[in-house]
PyMOL Python script that loads the backbone (N, CA, C, O; Angstrom):
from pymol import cmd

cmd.read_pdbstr("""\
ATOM      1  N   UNK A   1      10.237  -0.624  16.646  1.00  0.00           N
ATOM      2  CA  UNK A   1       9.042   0.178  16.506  1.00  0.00           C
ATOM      3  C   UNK A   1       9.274   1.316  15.511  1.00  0.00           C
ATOM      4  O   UNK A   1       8.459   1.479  14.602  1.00  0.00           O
ATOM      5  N   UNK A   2      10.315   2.091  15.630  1.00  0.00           N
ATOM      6  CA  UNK A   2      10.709   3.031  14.834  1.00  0.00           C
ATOM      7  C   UNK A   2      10.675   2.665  13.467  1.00  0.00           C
ATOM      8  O   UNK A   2      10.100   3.334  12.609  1.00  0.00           O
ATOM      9  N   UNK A   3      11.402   1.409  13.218  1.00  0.00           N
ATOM     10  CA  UNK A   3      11.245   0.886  11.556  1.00  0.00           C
ATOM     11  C   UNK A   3      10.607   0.506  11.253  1.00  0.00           C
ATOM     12  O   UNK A   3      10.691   0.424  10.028  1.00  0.00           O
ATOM     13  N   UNK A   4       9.373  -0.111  11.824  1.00  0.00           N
ATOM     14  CA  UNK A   4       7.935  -0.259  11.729  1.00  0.00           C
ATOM     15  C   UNK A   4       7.546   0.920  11.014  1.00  0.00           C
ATOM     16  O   UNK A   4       7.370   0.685   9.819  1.00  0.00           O
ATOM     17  N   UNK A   5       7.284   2.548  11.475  1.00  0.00           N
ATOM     18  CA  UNK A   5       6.859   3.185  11.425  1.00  0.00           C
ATOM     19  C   UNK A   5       7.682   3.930  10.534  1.00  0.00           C
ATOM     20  O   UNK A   5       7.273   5.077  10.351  1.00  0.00           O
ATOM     21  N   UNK A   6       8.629   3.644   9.980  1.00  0.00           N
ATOM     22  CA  UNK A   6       9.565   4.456   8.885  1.00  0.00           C
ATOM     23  C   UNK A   6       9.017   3.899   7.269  1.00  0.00           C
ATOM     24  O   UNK A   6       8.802   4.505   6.219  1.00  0.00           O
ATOM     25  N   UNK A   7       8.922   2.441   7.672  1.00  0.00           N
ATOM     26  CA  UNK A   7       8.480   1.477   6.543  1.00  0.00           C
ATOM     27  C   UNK A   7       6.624   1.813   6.288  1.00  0.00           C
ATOM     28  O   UNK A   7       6.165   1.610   5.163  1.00  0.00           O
ATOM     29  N   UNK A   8       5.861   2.229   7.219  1.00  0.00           N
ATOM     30  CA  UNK A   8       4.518   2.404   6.768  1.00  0.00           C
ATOM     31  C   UNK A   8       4.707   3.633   6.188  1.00  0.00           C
ATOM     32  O   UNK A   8       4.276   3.695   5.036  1.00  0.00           O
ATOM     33  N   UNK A   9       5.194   4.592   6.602  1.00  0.00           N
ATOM     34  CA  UNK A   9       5.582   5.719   5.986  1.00  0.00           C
ATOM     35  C   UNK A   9       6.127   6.162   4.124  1.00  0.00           C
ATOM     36  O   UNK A   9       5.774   6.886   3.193  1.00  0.00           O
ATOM     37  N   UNK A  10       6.923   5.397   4.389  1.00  0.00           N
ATOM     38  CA  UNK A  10       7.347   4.977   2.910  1.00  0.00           C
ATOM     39  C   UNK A  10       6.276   4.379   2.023  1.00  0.00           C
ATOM     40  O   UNK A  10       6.073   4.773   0.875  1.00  0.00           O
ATOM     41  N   UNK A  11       5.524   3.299   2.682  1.00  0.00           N
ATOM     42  CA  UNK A  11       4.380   2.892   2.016  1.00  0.00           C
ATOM     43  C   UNK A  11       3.353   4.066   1.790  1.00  0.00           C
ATOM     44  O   UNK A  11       3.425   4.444   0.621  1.00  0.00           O
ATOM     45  N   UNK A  12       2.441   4.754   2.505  1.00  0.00           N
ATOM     46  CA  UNK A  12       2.119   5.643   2.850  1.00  0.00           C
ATOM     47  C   UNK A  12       2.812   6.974   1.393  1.00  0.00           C
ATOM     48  O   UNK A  12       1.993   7.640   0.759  1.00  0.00           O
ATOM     49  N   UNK A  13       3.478   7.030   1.278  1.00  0.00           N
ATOM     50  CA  UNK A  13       4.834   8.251   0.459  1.00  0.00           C
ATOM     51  C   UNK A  13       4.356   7.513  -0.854  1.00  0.00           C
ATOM     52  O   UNK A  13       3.923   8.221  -1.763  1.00  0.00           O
ATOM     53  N   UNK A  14       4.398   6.223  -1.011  1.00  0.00           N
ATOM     54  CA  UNK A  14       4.223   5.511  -2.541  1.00  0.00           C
ATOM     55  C   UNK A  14       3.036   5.586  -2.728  1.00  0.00           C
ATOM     56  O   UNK A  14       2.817   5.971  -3.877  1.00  0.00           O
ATOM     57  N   UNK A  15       2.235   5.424  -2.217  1.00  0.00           N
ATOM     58  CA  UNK A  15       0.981   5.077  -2.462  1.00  0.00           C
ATOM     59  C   UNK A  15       0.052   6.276  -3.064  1.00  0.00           C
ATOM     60  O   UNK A  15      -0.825   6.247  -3.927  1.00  0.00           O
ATOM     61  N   UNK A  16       0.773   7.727  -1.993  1.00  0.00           N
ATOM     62  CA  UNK A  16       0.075   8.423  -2.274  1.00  0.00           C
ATOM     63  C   UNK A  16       0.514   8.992  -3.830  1.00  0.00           C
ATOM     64  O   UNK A  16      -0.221   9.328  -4.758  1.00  0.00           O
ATOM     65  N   UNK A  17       2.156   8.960  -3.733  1.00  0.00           N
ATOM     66  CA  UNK A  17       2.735   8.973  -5.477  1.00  0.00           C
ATOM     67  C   UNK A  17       1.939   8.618  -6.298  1.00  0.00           C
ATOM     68  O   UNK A  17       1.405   9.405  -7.079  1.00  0.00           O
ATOM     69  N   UNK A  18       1.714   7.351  -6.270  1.00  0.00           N
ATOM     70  CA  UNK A  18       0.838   6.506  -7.255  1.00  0.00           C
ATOM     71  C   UNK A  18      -0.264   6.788  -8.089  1.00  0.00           C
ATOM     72  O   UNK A  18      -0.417   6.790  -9.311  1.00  0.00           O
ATOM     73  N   UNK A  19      -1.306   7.130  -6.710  1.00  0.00           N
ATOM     74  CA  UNK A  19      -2.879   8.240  -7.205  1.00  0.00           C
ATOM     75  C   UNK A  19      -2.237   9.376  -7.679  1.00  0.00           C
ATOM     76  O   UNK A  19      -2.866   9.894  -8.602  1.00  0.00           O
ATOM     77  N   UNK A  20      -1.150   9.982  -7.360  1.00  0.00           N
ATOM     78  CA  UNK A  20      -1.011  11.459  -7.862  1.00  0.00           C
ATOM     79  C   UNK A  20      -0.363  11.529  -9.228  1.00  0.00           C
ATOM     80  O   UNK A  20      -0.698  12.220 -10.190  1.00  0.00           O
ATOM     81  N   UNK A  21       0.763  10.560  -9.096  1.00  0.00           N
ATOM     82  CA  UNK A  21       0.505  10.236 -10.874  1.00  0.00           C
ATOM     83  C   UNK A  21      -0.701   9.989 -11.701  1.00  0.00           C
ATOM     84  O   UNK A  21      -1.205  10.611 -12.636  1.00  0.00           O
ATOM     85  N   UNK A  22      -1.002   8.930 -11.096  1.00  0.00           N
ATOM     86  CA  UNK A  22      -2.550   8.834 -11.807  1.00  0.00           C
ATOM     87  C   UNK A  22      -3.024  10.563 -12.136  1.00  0.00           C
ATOM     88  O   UNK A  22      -2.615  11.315 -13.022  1.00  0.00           O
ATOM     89  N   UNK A  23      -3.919  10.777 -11.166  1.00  0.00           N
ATOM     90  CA  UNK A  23      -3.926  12.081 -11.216  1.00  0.00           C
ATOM     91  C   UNK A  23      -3.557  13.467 -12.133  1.00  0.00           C
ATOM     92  O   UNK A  23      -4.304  14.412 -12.387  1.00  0.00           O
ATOM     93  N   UNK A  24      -2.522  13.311 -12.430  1.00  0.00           N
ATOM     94  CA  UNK A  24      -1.134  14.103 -12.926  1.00  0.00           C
ATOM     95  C   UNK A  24      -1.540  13.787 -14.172  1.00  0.00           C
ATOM     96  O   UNK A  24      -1.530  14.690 -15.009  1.00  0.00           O
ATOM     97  N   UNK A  25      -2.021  12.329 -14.592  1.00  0.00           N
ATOM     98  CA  UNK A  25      -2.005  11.995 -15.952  1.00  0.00           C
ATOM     99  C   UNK A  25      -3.540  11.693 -16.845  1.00  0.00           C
ATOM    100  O   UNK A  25      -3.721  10.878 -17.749  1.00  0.00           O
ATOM    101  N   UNK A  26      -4.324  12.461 -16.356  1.00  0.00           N
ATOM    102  CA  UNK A  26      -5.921  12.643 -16.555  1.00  0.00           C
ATOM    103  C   UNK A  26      -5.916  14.277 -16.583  1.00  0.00           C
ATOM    104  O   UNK A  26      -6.922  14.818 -16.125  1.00  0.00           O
ATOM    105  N   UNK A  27      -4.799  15.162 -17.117  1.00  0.00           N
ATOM    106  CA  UNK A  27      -5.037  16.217 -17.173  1.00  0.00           C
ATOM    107  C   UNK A  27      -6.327  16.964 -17.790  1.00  0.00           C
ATOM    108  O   UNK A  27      -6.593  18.110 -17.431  1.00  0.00           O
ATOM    109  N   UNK A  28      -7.101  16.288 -18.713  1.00  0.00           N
ATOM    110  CA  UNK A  28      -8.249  16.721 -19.692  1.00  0.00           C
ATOM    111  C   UNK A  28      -9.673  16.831 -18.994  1.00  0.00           C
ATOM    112  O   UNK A  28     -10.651  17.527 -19.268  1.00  0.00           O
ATOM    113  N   UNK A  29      -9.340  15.482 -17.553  1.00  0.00           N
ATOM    114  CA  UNK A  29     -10.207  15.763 -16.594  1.00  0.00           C
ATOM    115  C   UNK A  29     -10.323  16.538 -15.715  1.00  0.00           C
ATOM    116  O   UNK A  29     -11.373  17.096 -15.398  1.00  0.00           O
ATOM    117  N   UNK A  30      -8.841  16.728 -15.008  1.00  0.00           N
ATOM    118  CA  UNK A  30      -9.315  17.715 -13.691  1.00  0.00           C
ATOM    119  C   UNK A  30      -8.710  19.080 -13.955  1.00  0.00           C
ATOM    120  O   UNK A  30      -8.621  19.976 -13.115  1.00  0.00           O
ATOM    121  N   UNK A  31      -8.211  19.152 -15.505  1.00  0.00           N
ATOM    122  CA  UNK A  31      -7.926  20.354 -15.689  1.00  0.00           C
ATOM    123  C   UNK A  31      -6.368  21.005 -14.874  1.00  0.00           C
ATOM    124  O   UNK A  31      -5.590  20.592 -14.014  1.00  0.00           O
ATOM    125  N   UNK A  32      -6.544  22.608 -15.998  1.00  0.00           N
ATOM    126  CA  UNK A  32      -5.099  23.166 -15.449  1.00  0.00           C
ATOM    127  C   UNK A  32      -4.570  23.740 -13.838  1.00  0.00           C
ATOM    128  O   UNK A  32      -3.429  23.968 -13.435  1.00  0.00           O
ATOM    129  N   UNK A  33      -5.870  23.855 -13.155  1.00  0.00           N
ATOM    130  CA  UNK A  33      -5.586  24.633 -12.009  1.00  0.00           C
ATOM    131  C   UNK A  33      -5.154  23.235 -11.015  1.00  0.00           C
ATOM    132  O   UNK A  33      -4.476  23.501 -10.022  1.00  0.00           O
ATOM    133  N   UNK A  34      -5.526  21.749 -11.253  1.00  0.00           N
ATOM    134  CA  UNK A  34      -5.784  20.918 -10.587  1.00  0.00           C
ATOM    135  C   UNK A  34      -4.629  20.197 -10.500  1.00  0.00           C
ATOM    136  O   UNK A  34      -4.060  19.646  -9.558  1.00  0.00           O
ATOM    137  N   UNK A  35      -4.377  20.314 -11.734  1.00  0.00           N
ATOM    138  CA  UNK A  35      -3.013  19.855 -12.485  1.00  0.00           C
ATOM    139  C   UNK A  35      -1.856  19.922 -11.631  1.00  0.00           C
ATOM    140  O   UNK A  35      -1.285  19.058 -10.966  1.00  0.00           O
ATOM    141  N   UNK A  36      -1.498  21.993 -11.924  1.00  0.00           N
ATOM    142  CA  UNK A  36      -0.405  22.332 -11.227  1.00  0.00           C
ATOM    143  C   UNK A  36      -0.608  21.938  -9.932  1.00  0.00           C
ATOM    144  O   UNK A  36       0.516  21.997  -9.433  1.00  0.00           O
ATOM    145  N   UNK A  37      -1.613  21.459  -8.837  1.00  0.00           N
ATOM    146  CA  UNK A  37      -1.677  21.618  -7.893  1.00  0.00           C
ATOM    147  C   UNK A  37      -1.282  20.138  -7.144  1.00  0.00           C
ATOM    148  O   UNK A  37      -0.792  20.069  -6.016  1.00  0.00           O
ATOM    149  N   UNK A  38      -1.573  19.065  -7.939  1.00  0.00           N
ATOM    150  CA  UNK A  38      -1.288  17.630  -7.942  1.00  0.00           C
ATOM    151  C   UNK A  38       0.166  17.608  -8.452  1.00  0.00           C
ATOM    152  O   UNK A  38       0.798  16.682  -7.943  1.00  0.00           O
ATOM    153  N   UNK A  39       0.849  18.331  -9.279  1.00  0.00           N
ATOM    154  CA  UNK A  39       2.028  18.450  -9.654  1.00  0.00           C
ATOM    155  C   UNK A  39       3.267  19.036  -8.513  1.00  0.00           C
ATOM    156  O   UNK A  39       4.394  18.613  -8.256  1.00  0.00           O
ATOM    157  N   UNK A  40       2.316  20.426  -7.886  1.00  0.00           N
ATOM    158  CA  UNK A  40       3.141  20.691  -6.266  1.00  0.00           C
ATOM    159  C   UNK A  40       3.293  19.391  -5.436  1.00  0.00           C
ATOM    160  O   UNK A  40       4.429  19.164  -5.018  1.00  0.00           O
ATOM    161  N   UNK A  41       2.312  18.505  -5.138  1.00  0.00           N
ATOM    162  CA  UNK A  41       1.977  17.828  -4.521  1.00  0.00           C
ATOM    163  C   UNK A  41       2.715  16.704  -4.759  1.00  0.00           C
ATOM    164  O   UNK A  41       2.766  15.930  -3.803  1.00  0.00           O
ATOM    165  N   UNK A  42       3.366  16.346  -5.858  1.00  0.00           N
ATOM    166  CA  UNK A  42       4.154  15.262  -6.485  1.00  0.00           C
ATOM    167  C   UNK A  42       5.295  15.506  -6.110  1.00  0.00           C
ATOM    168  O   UNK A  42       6.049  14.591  -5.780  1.00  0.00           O
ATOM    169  N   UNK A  43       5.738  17.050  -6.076  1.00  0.00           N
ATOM    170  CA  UNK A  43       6.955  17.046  -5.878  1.00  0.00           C
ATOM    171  C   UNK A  43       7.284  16.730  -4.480  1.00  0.00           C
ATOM    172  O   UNK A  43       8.118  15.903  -4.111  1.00  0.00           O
ATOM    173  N   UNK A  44       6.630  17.385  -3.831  1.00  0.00           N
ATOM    174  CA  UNK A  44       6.596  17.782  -2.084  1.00  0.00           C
ATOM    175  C   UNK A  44       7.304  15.978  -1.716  1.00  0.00           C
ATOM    176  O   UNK A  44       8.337  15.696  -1.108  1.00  0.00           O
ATOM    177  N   UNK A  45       6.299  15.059  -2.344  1.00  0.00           N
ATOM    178  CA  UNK A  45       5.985  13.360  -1.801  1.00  0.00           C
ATOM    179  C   UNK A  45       7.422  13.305  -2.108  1.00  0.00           C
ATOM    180  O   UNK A  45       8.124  13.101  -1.118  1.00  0.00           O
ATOM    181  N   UNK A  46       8.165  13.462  -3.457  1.00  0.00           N
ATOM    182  CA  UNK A  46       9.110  12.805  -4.232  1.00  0.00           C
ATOM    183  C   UNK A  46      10.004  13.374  -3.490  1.00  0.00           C
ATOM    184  O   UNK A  46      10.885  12.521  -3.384  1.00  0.00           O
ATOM    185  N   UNK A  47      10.508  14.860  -2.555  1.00  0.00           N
ATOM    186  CA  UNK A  47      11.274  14.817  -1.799  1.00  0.00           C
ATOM    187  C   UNK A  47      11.155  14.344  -0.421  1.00  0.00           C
ATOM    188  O   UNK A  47      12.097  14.426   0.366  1.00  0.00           O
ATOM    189  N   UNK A  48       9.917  13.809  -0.085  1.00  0.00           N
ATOM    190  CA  UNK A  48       9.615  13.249   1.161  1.00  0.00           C
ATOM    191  C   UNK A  48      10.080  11.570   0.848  1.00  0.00           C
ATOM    192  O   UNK A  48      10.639  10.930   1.739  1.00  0.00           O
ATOM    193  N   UNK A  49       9.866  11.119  -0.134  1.00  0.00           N
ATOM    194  CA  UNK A  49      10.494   9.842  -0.357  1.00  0.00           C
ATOM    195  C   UNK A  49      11.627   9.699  -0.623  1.00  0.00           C
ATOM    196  O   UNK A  49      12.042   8.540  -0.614  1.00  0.00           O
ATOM    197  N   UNK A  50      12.658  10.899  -0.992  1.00  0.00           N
ATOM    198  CA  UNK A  50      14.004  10.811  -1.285  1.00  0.00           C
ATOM    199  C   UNK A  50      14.776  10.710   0.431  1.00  0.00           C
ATOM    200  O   UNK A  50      15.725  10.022   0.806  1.00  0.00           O
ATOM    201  N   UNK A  51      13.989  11.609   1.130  1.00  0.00           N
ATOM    202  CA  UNK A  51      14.204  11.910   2.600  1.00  0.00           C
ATOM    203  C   UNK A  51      14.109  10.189   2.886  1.00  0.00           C
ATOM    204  O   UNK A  51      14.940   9.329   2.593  1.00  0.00           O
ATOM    205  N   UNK A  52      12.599  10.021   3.660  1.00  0.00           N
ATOM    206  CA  UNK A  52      12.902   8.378   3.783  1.00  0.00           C
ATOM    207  C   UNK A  52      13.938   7.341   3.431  1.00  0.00           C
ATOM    208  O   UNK A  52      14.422   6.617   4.301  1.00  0.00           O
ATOM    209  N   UNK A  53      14.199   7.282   2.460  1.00  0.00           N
ATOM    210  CA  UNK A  53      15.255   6.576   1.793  1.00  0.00           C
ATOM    211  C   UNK A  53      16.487   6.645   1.550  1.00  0.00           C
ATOM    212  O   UNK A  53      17.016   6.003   0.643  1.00  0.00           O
ATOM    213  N   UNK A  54      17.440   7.861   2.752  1.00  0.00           N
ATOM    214  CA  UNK A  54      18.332   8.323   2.505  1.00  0.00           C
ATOM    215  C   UNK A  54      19.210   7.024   2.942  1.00  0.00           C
ATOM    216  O   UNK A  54      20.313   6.964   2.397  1.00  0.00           O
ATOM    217  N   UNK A  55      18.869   5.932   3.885  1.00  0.00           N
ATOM    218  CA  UNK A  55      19.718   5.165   3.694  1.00  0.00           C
ATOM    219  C   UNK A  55      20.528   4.137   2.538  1.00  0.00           C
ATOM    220  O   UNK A  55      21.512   3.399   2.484  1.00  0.00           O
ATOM    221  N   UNK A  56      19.558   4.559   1.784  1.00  0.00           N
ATOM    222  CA  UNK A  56      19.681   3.804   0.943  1.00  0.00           C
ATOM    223  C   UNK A  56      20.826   4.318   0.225  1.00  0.00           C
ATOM    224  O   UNK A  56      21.857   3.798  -0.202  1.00  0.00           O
ATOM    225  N   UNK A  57      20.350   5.486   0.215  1.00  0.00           N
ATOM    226  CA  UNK A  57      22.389   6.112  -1.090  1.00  0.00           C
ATOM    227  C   UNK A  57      23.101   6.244   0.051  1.00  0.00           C
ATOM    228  O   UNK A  57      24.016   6.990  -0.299  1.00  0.00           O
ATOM    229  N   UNK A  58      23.257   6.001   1.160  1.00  0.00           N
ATOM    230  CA  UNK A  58      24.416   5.738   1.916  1.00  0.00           C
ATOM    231  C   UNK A  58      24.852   4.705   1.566  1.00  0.00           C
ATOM    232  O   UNK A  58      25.979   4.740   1.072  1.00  0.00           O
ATOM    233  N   UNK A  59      24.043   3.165   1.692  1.00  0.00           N
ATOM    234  CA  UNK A  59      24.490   2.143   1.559  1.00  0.00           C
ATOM    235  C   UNK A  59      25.382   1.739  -0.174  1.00  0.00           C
ATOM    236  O   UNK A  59      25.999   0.701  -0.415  1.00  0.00           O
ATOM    237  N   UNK A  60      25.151   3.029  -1.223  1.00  0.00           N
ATOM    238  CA  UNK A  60      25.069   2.472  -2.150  1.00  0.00           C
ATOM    239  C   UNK A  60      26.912   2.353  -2.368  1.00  0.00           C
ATOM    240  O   UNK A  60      27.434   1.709  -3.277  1.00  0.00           O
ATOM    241  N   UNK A  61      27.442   2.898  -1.626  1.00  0.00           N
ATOM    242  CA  UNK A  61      29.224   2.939  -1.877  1.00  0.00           C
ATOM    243  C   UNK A  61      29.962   1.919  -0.309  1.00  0.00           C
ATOM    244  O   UNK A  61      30.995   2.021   0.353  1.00  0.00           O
ATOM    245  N   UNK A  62      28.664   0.922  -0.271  1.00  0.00           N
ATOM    246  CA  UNK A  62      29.172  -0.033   0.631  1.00  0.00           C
ATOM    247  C   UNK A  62      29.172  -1.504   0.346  1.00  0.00           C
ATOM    248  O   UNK A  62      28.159  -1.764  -0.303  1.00  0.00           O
ATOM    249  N   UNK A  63      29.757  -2.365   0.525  1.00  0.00           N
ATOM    250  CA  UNK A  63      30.199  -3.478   0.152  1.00  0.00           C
ATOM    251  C   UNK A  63      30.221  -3.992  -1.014  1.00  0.00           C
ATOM    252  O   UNK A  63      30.382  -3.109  -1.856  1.00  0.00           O
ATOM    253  N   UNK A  64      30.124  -5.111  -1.496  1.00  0.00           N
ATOM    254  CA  UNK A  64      30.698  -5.771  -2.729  1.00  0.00           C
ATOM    255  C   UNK A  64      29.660  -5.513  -3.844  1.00  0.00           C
ATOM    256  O   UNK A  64      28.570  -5.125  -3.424  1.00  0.00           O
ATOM    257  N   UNK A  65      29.764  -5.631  -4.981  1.00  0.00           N
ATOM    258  CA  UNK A  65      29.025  -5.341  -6.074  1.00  0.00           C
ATOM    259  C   UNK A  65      28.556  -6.287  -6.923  1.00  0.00           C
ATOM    260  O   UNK A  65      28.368  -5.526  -7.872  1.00  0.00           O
ATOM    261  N   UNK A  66      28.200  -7.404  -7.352  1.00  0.00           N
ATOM    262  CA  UNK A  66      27.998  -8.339  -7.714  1.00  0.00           C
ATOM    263  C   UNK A  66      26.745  -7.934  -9.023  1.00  0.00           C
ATOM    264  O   UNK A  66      25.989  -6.962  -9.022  1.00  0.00           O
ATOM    265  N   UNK A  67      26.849  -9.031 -10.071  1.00  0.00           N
ATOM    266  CA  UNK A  67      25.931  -8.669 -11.194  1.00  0.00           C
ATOM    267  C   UNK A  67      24.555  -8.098 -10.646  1.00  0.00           C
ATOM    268  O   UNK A  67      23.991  -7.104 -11.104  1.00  0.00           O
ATOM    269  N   UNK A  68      24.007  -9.046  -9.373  1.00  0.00           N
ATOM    270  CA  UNK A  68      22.205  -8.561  -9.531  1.00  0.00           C
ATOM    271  C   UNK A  68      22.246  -7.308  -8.826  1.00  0.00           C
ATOM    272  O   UNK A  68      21.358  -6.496  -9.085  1.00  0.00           O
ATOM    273  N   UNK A  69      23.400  -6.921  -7.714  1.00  0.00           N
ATOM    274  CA  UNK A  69      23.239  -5.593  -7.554  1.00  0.00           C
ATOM    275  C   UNK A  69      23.368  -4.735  -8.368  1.00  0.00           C
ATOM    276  O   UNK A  69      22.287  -4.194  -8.596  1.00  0.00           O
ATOM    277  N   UNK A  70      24.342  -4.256  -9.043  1.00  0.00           N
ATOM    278  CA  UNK A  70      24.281  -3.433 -10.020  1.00  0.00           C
ATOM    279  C   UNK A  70      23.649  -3.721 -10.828  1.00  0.00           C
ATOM    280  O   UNK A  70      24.473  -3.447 -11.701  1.00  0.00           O
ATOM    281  N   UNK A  71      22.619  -4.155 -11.502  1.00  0.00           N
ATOM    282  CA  UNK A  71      21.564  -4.581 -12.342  1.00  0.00           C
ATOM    283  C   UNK A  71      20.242  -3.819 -11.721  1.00  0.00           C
ATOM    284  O   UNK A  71      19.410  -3.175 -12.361  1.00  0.00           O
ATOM    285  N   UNK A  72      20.277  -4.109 -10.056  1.00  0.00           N
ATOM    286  CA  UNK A  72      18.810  -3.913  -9.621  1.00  0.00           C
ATOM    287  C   UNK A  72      19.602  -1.771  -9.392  1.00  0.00           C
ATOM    288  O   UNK A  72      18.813  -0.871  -9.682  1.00  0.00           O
ATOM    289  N   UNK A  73      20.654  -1.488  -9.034  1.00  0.00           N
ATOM    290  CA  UNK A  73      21.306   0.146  -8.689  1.00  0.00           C
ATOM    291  C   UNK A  73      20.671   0.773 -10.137  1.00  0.00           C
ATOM    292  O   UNK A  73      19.918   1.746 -10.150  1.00  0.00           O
ATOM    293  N   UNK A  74      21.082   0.089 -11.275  1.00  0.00           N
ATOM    294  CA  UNK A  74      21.056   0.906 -12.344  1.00  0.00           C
ATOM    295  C   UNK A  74      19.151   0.924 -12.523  1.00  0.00           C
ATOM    296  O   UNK A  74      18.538   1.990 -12.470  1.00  0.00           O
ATOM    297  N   UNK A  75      18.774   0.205 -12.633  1.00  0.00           N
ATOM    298  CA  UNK A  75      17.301   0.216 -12.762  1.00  0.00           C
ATOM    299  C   UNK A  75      16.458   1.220 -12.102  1.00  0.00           C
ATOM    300  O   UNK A  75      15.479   1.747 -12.631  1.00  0.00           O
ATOM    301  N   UNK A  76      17.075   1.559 -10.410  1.00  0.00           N
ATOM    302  CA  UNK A  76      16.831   1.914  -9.705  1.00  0.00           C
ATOM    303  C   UNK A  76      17.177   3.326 -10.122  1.00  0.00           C
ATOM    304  O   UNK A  76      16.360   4.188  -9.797  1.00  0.00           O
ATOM    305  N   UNK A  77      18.112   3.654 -10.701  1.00  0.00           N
ATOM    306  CA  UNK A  77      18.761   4.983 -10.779  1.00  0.00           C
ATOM    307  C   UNK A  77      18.356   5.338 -11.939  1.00  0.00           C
ATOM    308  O   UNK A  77      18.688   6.430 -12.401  1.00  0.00           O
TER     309      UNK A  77
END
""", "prot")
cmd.dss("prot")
cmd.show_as("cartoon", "prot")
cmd.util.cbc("prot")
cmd.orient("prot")
């Protein structure tokens, strides 16, 4: 249940990224005050998604390394 609800979350964290890039990148429309304010708002998500995903850089100095992993680490990074 818990990872159920860790994983909508994360979805939830991207999604809202997504529009706020969007957002972020129509500056001519919603202007400067709207801007910085979607820009707070980007950041806030981007450490809320770094949070979520902390397993993930745990896992990253664990087991074997093979071409498509380090292919998909570096992309990722």
């Amino acid at each position: 249940m818990n990872a159920r609800k860790n994983n909508m979350n994360k979805k939830i964290a991207d999604a809202c990224m997504t529009v706020l890039l969007l957002c972020l990148m129509a500056y001519q429309v919603t202007g400067e005050a709207l801007h910085e304010w979607f820009g707070i708002g980007m950041t806030v998500l981007l450490i809320v998604h770094h949070i979520l995903n902390r397993k993930w850089y745990a896992a990253l100095f664990k087991g074997k390394y093979n071409a498509y992993r380090v292919i998909t680490v570096i992309v990722n990074i």
